[in-house]
N, C-alpha and C positions, 0 to 999 in steps of 0.2 A: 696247489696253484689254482687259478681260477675255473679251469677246466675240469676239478675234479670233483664232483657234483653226486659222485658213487653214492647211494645205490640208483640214482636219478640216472636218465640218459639224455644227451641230448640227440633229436633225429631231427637229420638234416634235410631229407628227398623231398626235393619240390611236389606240390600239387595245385591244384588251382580249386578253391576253397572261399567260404565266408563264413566271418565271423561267428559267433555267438555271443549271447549279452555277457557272460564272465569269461570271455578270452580277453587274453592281454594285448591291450593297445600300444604302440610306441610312438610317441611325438618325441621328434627332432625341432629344434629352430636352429638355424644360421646358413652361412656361404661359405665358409674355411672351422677348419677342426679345431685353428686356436679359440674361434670363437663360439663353436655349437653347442646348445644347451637340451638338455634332457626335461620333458616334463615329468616330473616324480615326486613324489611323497616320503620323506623321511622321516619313517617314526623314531618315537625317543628312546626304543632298544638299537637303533640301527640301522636294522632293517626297512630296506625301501622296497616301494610299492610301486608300478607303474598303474593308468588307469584302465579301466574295462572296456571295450566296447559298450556294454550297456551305460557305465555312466557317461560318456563321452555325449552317446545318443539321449539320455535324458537331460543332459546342460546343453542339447541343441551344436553341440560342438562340429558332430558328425553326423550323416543323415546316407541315404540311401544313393546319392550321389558321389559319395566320398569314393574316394582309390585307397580300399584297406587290403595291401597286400599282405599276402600269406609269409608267414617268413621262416617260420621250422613249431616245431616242438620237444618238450619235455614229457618225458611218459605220455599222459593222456592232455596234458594243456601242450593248449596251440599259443600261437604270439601273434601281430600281424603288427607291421607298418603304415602310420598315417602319410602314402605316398604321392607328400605336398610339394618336395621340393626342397622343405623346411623355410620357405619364403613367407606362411600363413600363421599367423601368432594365434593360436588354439590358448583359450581358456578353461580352467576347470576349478570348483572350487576345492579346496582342500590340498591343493597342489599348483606345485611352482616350477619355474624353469631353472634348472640348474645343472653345472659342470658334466659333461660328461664324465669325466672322469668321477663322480661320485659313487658309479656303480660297483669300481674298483678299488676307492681309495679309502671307502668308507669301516668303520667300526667290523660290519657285517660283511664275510664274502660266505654268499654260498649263492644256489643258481640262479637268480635275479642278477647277480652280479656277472655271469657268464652269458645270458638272456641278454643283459643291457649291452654288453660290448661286443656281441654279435648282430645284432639289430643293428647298434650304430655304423660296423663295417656294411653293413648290406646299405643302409639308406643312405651314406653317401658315394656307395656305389653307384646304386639308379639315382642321385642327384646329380655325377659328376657322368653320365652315359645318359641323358636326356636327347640329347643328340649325335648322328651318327658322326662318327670321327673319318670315315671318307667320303664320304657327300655329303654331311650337313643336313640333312631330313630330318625329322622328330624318329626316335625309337618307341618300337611299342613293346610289350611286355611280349616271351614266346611262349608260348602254351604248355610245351612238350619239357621242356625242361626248367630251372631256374639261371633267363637269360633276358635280353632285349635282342630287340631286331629292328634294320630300314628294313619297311617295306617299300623303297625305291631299290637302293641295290641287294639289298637281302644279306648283308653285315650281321653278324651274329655274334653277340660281345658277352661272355659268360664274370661271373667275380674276376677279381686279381686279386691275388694274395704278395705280398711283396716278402721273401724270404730276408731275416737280416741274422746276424751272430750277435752276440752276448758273451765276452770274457774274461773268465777272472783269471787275471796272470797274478804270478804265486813265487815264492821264493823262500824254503821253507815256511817259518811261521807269518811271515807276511805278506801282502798283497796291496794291489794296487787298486785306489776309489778314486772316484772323481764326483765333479759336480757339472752339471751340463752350462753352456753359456747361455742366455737368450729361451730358455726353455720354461713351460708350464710349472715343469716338476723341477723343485729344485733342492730334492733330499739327494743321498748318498748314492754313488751310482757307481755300476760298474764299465769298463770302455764298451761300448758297440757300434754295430754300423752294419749300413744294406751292402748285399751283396752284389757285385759287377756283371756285365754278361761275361760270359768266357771264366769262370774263376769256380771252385771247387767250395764249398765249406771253409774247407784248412787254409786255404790260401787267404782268404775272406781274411779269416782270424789273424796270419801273417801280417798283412797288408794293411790291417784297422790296426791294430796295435803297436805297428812302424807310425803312420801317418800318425794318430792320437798321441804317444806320450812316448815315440821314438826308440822302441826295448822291442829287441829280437825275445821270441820264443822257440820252444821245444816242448815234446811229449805236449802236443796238443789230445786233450781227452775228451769226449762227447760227453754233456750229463745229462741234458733233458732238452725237450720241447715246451712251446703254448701258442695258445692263437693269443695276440693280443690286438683287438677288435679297431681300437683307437688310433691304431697307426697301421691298420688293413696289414700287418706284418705276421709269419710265422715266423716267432723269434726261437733258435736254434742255439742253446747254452753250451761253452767249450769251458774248460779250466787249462792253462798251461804253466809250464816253468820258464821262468826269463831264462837268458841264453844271452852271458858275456856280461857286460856290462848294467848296473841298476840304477843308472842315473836315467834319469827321466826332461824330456825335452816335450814340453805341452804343446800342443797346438790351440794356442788362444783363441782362435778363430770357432773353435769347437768346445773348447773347457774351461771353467772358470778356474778350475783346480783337477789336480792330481798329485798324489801321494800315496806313499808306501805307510801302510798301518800294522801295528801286530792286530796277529788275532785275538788278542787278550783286547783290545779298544773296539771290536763290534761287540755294538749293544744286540741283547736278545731281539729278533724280530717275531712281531706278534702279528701282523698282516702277513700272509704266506702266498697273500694273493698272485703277487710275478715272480716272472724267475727269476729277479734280481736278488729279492730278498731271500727266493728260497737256496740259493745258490749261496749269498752272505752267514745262511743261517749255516747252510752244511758247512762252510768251511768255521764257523764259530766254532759248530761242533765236534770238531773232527772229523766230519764223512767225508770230506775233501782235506787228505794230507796233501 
């Protein structure tokens, strides 16, 4: 999955830090997720590149005034964000603004790919915490850890990570895909959905999988985790067994489709990037009876 980066690490502990000319720079543009674009470099193996500080500063992009926040590292490279806003159309040559989602959906995952969609959770972090949420005052960045702060009421507003599930209900050799309504992505998918206050994991899975396509479960099973960056969510994968009845009742409002497939009709997945597909792939392959 995208997080797995072995023998790379990623190290998350705030510092307050600048740049170097070959640390890695991240430009954002936009105001909403459907429409934010990455500035990046896609080579013709795949592999994408974000730019340097130093080139950034040699096209005059960036200069000694900029807000280049520290944002983590890998081993010994650091990363930082161009923290504009994303309202400032930064040029560079050789590189172009494109999908977020390319960091994940492309040819190549490996740690540029966990680097880009962790940058992206942070910068529309501090773009959507510019200002305080109970007075209204501008926030400024807090020293001691990685946060914002009013310095009128002294408001201290660290990430949000938004917990959701991911399940694949099962019945013997088949399961249940869907395709999302109204959505970016619109390959094979399995049901999910964010989790309520008051509500457990398991109940989550109960509860999405009632409201989406109407089919009680049993032997609800934990399989894995991921940060997925793009939708600030840690997504939480279950596998279960229906329970009663396998007729399926959609919820239109959320799915263009749902249906029961054998396992024999998923295709091999070769992006192992999310845990949709890694979870499709276990059960193609029998790791999920």
């Amino acid at each position: 999955m995208i997080q797995d980066i072995s023998p790379k690490k990623l190290l998350l502990p705030y510092k307050e830090s600048l740049p170097k000319k070959d640390d890695t720079v991240f430009v954002f543009r936009g105001s909403n997720k459907r429409e934010d674009n990455a500035l990046i470099r896609v080579l013709e193996d795949g592999h994408i590149l974000a730019p340097t500080c130093g080139q950034l500063m040699e096209a005059g992009a960036v200069n000694a005034e900029s807000h280049l926040q520290y944002l983590f590292a890998i081993d010994e490279k650091e990363y930082y964000l161009l923290n504009n806003g994303g309202a400032e159309d930064i040029s560079l040559p050789g590189f172009t603004y494109e999908r977020v989602r390319t960091f994940c959906d492309g040819r190549i995952v490996d740690d540029m790919s966990l680097a880009g969609m962790t940058a992206y959770h942070l910068f529309f972090w501090y773009r959507d915490n510019m200002c305080c949420g109970r007075c209204g005052h501008k926030m400024i960045p807090f020293s001691k850890e990685r946060a914002v702060q009013c310095p009128a009421c002294h408001n201290l507003v660290f990430p949000k990570l938004m917990p959701a599930v991911i399940m694949l209900v099962k019945d013997g050799e088949k399961l249940v895909v869907s395709r999302y309504k109204d959505r970016e992505y619109t390959g094979i998918a399995l049901l999910a959905g964010f989790c309520e206050i008051g509500e457990s994991l398991e109940q989550t899975v109960e509860r999405e999988v009632e409201e989406e396509v109407g089919l009680h479960v049993k032997d609800i099973t934990y399989f894995g985790s991921q940060p997925w960056g793009v939708d600030s969510n840690l997504l939480m994968g279950f596998y279960a067994d229906v329970d009663g009845s396998r007729e399926i009742h959609r919820d239109k409002q959320e799915l263009a489709k749902a249906v029961w497939i054998d396992r024999s009709e998923i295709q091999p997945q070769k992006n192992l990037a999310s845990l949709t597909m890694t979870m499709l792939e276990a059960f193609r392959t029998g790791a999920i009876q």
